[in-house]
ROLUMVEX-693004 format. One record per residue: residue number from 0; z, y, x of N, C-alpha, C in turn. Coordinates in steps of 0.05 Angstrom, whole numbers. Layout:
<kolgus>
<kolgu><num>NUM</num><n_z>Z</n_z><n_y>Y</n_y><n_x>X</n_x><ca_z>Z</ca_z><ca_y>Y</ca_y><ca_x>X</ca_x><c_z>Z</c_z><c_y>Y</c_y><c_x>X</c_x></kolgu>
...
</kolgus>
This chain:
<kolgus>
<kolgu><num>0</num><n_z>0</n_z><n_y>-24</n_y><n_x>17</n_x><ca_z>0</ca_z><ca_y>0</ca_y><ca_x>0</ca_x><c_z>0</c_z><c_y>25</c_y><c_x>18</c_x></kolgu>
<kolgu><num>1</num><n_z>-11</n_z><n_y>43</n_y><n_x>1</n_x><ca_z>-15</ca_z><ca_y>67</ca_y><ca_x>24</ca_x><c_z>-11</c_z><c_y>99</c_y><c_x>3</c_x></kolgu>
<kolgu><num>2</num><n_z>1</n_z><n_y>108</n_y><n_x>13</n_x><ca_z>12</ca_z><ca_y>131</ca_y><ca_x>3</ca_x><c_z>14</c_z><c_y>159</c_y><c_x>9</c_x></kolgu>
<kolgu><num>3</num><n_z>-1</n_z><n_y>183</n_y><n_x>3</n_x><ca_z>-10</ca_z><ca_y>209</ca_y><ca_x>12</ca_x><c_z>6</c_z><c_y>221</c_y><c_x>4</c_x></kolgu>
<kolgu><num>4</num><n_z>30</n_z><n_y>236</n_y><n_x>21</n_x><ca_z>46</ca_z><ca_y>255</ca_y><ca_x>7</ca_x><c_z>33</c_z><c_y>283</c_y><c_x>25</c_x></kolgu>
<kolgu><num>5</num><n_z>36</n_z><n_y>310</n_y><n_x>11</n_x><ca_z>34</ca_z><ca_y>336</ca_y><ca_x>13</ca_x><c_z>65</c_z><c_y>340</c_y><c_x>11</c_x></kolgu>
<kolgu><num>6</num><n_z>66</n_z><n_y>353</n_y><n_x>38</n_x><ca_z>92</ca_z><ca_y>373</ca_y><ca_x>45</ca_x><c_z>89</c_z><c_y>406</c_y><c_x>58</c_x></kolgu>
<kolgu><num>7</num><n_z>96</n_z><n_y>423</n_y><n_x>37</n_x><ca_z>105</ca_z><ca_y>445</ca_y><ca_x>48</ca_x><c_z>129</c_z><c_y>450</c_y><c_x>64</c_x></kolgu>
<kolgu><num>8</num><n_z>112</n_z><n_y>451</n_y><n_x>91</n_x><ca_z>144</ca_z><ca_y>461</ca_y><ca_x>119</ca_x><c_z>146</c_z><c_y>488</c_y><c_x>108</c_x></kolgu>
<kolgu><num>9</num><n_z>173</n_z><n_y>491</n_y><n_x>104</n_x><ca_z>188</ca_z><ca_y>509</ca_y><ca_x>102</ca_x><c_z>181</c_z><c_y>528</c_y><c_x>121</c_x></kolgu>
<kolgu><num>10</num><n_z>181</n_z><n_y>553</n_y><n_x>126</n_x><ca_z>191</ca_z><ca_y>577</ca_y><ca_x>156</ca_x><c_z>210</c_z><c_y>563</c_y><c_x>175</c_x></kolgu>
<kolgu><num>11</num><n_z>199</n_z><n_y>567</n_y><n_x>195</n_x><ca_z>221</ca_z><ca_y>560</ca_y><ca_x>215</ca_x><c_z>233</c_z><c_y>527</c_y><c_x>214</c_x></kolgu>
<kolgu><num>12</num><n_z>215</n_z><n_y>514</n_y><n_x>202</n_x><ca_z>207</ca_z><ca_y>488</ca_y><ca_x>207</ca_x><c_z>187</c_z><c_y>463</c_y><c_x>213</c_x></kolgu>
<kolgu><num>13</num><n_z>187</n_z><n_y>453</n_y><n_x>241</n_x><ca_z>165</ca_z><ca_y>438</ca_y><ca_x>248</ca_x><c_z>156</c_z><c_y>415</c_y><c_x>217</c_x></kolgu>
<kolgu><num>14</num><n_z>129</n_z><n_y>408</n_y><n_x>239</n_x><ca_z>119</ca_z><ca_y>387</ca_y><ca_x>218</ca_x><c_z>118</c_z><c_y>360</c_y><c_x>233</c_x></kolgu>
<kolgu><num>15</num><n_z>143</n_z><n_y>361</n_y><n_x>262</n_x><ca_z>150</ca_z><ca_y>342</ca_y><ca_x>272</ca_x><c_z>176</c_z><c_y>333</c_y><c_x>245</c_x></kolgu>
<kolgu><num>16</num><n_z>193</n_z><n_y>352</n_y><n_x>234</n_x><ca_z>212</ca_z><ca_y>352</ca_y><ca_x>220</ca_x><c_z>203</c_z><c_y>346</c_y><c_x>202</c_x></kolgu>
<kolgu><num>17</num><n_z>188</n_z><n_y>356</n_y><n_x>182</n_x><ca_z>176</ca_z><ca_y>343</ca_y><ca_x>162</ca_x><c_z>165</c_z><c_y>312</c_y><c_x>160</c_x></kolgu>
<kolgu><num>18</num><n_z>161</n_z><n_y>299</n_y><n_x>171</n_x><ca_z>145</ca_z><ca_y>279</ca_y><ca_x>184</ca_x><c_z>175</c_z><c_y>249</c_y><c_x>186</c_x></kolgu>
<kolgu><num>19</num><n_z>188</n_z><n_y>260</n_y><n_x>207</n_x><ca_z>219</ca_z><ca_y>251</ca_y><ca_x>200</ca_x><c_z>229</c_z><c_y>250</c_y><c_x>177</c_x></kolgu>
<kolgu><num>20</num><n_z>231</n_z><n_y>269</n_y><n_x>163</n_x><ca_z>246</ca_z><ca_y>266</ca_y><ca_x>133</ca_x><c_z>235</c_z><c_y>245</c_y><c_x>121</c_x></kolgu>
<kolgu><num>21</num><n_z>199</n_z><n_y>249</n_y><n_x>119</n_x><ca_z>196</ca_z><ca_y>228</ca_y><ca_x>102</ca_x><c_z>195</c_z><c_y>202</c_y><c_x>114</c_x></kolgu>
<kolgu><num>22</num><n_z>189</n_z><n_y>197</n_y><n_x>140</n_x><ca_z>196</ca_z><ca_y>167</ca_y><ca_x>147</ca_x><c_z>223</c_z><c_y>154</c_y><c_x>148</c_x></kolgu>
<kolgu><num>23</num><n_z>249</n_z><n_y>176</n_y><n_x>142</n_x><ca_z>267</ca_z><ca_y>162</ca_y><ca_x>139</ca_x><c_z>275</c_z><c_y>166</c_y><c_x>104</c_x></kolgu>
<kolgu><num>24</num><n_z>260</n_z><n_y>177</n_y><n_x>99</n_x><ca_z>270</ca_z><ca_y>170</ca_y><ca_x>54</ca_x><c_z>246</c_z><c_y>146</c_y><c_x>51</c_x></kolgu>
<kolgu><num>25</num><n_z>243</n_z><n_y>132</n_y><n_x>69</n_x><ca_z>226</ca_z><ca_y>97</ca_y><ca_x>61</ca_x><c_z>236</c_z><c_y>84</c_y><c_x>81</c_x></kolgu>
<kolgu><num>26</num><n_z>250</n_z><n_y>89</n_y><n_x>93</n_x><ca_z>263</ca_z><ca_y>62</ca_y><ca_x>123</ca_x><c_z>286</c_z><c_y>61</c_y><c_x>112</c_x></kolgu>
<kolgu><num>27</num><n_z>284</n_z><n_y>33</n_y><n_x>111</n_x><ca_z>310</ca_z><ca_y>19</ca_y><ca_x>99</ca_x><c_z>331</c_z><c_y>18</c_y><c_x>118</c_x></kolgu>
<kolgu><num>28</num><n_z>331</n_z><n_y>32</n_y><n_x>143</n_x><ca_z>350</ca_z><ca_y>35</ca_y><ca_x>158</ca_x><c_z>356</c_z><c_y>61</c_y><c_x>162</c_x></kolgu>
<kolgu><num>29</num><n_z>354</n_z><n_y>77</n_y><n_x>142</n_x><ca_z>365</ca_z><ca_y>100</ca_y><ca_x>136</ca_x><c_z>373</c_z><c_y>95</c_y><c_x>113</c_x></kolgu>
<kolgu><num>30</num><n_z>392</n_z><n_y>118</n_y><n_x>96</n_x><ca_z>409</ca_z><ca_y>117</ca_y><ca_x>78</ca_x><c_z>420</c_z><c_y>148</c_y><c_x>75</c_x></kolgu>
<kolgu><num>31</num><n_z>414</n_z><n_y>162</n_y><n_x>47</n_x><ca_z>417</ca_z><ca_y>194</ca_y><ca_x>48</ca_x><c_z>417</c_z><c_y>196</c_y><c_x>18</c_x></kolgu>
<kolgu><num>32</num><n_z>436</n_z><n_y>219</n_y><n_x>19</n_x><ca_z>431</ca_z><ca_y>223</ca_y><ca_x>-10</ca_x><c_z>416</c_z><c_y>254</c_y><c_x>-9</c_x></kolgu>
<kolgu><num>33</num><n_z>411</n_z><n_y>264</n_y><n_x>-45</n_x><ca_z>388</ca_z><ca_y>280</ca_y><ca_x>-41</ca_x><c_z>403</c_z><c_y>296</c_y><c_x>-62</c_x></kolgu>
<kolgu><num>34</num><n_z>406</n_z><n_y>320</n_y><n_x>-48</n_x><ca_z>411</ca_z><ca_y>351</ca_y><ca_x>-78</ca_x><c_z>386</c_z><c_y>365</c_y><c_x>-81</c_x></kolgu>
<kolgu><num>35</num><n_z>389</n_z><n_y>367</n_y><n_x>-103</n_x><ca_z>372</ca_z><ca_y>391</ca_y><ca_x>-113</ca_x><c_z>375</c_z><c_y>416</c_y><c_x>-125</c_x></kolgu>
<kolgu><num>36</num><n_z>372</n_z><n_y>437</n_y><n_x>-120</n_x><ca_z>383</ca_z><ca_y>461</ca_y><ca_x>-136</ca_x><c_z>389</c_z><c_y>461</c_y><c_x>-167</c_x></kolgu>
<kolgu><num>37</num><n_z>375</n_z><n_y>444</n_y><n_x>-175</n_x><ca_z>383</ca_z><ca_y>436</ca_y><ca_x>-204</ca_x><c_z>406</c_z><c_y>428</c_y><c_x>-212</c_x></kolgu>
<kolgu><num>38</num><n_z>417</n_z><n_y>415</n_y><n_x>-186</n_x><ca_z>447</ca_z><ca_y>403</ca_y><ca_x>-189</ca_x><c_z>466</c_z><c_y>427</c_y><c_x>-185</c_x></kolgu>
<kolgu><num>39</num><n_z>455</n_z><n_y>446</n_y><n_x>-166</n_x><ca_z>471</ca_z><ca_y>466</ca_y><ca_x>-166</ca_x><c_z>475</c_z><c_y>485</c_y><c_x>-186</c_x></kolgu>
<kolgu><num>40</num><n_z>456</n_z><n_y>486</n_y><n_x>-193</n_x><ca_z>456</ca_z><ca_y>504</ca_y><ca_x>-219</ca_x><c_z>481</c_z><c_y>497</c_y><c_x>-249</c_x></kolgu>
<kolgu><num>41</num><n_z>463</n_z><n_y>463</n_y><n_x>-248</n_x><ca_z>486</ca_z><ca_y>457</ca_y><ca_x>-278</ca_x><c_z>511</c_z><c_y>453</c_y><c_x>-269</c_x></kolgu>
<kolgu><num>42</num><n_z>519</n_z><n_y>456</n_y><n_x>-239</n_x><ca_z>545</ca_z><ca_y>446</ca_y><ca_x>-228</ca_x><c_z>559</c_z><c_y>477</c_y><c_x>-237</c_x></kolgu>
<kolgu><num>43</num><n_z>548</n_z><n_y>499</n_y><n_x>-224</n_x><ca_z>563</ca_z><ca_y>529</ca_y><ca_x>-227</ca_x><c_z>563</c_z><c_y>529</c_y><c_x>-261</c_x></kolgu>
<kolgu><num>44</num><n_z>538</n_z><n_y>521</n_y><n_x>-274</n_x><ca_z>534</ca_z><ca_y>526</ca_y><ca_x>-302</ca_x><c_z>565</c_z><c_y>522</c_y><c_x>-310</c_x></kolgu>
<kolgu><num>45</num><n_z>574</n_z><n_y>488</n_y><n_x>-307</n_x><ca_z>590</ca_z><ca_y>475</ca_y><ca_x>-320</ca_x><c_z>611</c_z><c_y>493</c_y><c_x>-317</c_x></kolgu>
<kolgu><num>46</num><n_z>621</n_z><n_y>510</n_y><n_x>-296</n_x><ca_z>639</ca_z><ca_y>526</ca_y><ca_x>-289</ca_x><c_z>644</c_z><c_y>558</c_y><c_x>-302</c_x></kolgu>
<kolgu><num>47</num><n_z>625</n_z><n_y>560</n_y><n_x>-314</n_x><ca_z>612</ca_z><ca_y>587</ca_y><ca_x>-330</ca_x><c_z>596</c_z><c_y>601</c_y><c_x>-314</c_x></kolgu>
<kolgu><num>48</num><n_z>595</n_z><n_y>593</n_y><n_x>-291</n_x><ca_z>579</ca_z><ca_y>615</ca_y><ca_x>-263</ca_x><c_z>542</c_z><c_y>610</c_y><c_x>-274</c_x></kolgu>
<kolgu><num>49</num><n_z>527</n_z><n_y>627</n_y><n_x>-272</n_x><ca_z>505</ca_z><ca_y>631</ca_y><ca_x>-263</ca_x><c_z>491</c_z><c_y>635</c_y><c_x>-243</c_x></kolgu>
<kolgu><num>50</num><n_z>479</n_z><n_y>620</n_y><n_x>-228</n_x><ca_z>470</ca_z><ca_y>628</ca_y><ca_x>-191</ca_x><c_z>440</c_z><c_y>623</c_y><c_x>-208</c_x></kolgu>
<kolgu><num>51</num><n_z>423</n_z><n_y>647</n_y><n_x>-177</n_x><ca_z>392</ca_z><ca_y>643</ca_y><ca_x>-181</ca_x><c_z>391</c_z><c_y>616</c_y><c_x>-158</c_x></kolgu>
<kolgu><num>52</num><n_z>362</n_z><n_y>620</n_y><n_x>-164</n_x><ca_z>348</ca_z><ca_y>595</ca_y><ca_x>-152</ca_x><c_z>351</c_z><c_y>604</c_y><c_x>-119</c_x></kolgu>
<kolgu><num>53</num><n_z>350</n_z><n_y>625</n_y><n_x>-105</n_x><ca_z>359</ca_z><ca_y>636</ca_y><ca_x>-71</ca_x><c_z>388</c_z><c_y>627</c_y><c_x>-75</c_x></kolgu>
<kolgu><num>54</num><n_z>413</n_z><n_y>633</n_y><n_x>-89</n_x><ca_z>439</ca_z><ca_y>630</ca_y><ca_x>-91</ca_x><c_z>440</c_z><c_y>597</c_y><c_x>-93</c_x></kolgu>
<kolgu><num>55</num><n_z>421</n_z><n_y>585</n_y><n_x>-106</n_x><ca_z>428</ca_z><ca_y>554</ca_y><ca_x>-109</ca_x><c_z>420</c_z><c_y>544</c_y><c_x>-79</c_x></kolgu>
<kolgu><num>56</num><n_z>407</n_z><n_y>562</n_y><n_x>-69</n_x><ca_z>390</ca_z><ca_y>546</ca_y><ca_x>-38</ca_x><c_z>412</c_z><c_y>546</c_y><c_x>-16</c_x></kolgu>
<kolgu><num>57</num><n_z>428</n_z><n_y>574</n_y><n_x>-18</n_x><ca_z>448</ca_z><ca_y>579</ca_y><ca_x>-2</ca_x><c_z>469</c_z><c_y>567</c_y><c_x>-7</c_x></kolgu>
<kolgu><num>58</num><n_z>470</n_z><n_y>557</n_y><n_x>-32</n_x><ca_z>492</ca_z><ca_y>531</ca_y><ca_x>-29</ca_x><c_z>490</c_z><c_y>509</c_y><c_x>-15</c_x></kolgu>
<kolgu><num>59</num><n_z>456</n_z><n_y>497</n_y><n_x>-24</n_x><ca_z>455</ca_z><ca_y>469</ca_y><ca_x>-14</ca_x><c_z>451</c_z><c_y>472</c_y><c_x>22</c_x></kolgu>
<kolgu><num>60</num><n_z>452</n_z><n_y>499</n_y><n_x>34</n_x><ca_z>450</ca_z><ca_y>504</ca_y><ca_x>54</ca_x><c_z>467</c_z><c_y>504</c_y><c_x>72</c_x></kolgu>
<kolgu><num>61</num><n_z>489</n_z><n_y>513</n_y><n_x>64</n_x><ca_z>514</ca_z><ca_y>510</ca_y><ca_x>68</ca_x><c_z>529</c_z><c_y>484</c_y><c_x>71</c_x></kolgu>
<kolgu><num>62</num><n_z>525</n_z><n_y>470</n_y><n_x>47</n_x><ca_z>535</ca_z><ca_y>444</ca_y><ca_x>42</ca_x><c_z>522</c_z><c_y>428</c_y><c_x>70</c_x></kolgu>
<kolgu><num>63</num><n_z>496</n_z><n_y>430</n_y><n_x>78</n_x><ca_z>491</ca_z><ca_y>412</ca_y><ca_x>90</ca_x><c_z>497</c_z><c_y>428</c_y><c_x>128</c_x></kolgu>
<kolgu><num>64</num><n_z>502</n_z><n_y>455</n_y><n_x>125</n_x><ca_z>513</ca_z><ca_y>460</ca_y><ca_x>153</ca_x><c_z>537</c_z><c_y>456</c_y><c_x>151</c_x></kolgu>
<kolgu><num>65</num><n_z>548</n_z><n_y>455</n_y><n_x>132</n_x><ca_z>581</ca_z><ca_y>458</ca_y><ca_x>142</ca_x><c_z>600</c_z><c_y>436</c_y><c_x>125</c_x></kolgu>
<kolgu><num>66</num><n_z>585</n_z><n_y>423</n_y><n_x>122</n_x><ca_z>601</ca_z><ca_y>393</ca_y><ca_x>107</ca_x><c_z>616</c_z><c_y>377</c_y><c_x>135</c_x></kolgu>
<kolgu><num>67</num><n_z>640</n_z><n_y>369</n_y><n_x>127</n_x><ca_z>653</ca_z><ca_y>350</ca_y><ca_x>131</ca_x><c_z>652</c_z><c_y>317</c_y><c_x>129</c_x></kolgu>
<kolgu><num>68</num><n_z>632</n_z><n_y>307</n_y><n_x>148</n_x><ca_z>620</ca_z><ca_y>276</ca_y><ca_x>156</ca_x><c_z>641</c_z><c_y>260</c_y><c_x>149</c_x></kolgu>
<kolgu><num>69</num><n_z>671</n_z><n_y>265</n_y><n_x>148</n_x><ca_z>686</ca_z><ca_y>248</ca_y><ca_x>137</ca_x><c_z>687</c_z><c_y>251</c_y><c_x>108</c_x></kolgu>
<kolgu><num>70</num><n_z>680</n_z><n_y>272</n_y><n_x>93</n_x><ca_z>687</ca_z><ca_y>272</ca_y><ca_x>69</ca_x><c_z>655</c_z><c_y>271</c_y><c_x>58</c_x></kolgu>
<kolgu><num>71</num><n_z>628</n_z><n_y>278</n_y><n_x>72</n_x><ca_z>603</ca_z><ca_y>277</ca_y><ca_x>55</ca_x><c_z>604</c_z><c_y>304</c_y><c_x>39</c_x></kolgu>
<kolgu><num>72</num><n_z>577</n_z><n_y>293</n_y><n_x>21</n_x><ca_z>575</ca_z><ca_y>321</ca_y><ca_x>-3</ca_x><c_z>580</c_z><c_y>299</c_y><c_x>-20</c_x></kolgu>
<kolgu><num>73</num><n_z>595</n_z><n_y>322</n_y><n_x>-32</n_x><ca_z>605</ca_z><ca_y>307</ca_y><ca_x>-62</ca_x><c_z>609</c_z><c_y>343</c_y><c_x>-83</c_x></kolgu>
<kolgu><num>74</num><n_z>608</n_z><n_y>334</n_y><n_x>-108</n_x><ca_z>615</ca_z><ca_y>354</ca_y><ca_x>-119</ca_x><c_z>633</c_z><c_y>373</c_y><c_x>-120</c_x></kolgu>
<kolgu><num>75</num><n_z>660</n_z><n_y>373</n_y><n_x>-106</n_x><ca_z>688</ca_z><ca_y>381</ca_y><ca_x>-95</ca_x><c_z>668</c_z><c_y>402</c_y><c_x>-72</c_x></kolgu>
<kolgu><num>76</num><n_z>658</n_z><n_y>389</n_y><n_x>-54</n_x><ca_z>646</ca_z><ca_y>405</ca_y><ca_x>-34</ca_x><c_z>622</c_z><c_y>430</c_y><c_x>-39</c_x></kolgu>
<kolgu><num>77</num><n_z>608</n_z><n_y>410</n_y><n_x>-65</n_x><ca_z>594</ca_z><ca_y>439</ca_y><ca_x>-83</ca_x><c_z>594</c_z><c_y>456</c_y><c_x>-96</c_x></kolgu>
<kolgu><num>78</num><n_z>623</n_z><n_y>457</n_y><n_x>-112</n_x><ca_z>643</ca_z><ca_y>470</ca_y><ca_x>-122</ca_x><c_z>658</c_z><c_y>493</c_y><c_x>-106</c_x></kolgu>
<kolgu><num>79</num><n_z>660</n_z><n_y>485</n_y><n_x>-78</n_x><ca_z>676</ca_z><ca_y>505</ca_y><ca_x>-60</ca_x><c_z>652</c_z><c_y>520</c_y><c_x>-46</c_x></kolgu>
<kolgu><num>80</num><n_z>622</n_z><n_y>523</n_y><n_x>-45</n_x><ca_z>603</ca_z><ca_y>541</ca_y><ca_x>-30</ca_x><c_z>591</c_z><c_y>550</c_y><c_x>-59</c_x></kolgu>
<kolgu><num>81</num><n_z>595</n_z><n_y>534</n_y><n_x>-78</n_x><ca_z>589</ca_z><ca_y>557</ca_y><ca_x>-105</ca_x><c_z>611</c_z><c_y>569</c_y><c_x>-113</c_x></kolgu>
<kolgu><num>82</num><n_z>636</n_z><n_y>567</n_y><n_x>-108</n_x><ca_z>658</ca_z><ca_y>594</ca_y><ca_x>-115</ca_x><c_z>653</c_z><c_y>618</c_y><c_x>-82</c_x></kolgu>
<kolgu><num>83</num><n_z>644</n_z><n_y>607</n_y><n_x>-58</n_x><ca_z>636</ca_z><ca_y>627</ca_y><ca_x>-35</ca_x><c_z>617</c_z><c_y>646</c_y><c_x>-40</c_x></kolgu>
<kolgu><num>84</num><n_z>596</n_z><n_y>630</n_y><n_x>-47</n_x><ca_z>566</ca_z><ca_y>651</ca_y><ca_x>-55</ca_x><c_z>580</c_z><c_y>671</c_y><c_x>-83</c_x></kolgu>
<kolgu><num>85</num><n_z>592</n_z><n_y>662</n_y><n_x>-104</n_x><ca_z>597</ca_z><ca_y>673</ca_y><ca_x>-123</ca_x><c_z>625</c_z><c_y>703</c_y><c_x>-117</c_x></kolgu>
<kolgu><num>86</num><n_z>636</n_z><n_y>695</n_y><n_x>-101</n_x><ca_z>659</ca_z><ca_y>716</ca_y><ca_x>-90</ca_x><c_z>639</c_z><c_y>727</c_y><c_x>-72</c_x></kolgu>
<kolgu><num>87</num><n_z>620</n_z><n_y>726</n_y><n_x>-45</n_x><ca_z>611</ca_z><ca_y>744</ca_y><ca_x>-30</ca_x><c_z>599</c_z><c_y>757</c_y><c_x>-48</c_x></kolgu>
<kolgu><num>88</num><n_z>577</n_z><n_y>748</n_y><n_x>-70</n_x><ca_z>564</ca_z><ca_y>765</ca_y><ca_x>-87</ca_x><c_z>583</c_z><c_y>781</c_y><c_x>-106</c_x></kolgu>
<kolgu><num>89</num><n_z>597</n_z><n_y>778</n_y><n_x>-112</n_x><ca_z>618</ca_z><ca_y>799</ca_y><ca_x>-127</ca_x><c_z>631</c_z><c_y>819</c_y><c_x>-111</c_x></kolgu>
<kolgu><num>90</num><n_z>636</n_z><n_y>800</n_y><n_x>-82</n_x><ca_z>643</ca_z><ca_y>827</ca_y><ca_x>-65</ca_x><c_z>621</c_z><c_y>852</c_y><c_x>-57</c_x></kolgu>
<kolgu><num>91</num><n_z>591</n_z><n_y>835</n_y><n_x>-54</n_x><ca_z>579</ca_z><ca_y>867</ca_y><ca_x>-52</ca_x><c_z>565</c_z><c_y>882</c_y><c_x>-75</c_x></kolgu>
<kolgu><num>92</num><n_z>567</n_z><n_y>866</n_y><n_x>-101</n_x><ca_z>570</ca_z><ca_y>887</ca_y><ca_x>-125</ca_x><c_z>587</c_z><c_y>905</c_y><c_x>-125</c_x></kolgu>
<kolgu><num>93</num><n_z>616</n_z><n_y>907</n_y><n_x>-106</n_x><ca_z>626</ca_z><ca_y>921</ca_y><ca_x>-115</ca_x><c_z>636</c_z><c_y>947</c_y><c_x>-105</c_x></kolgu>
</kolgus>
């Protein structure tokens, strides 16, 4: 079987990196889980918060620079960079 995927590299990302990602989301000797801003969204939703789609990115951005390998991402951990983004942005509204 043979399979053509199209990837947009990001800014300030190779398409050596791109290339990696997807050979390890089909090698069974990798193992990853996958967020999507969507999760971010109904996660703050559930909370009453509203983040845009840049605010949902800077979460999952966060989450994946500054997560804790012993603890993973878990919802607890996406809960605490969506109350960060939501306090820095209130702090420069004000």
């Amino acid at each position: 079987m043979k399979a053509i995927i199209e990837i947009d590299v990001p800014n300030g990302r190779s398409i050596a990196e791109a290339e990696g990602a997807v050979k390890r989301a089909f090698d069974h000797n990798w193992v990853a889980e996958w967020w999507h801003i969507d999760d971010v969204a109904s996660q703050a939703e559930s909370t009453g918060e509203t983040l845009t789609e840049e605010e949902c990115r800077d979460v999952l951005a966060m989450v994946m620079r500054k997560h804790d390998c012993n603890i993973g991402i878990n919802w607890d951990v996406i809960d605490y960079w969506i109350d960060e983004i939501v306090a820095e942005r209130e702090k420069e509204d004000a």
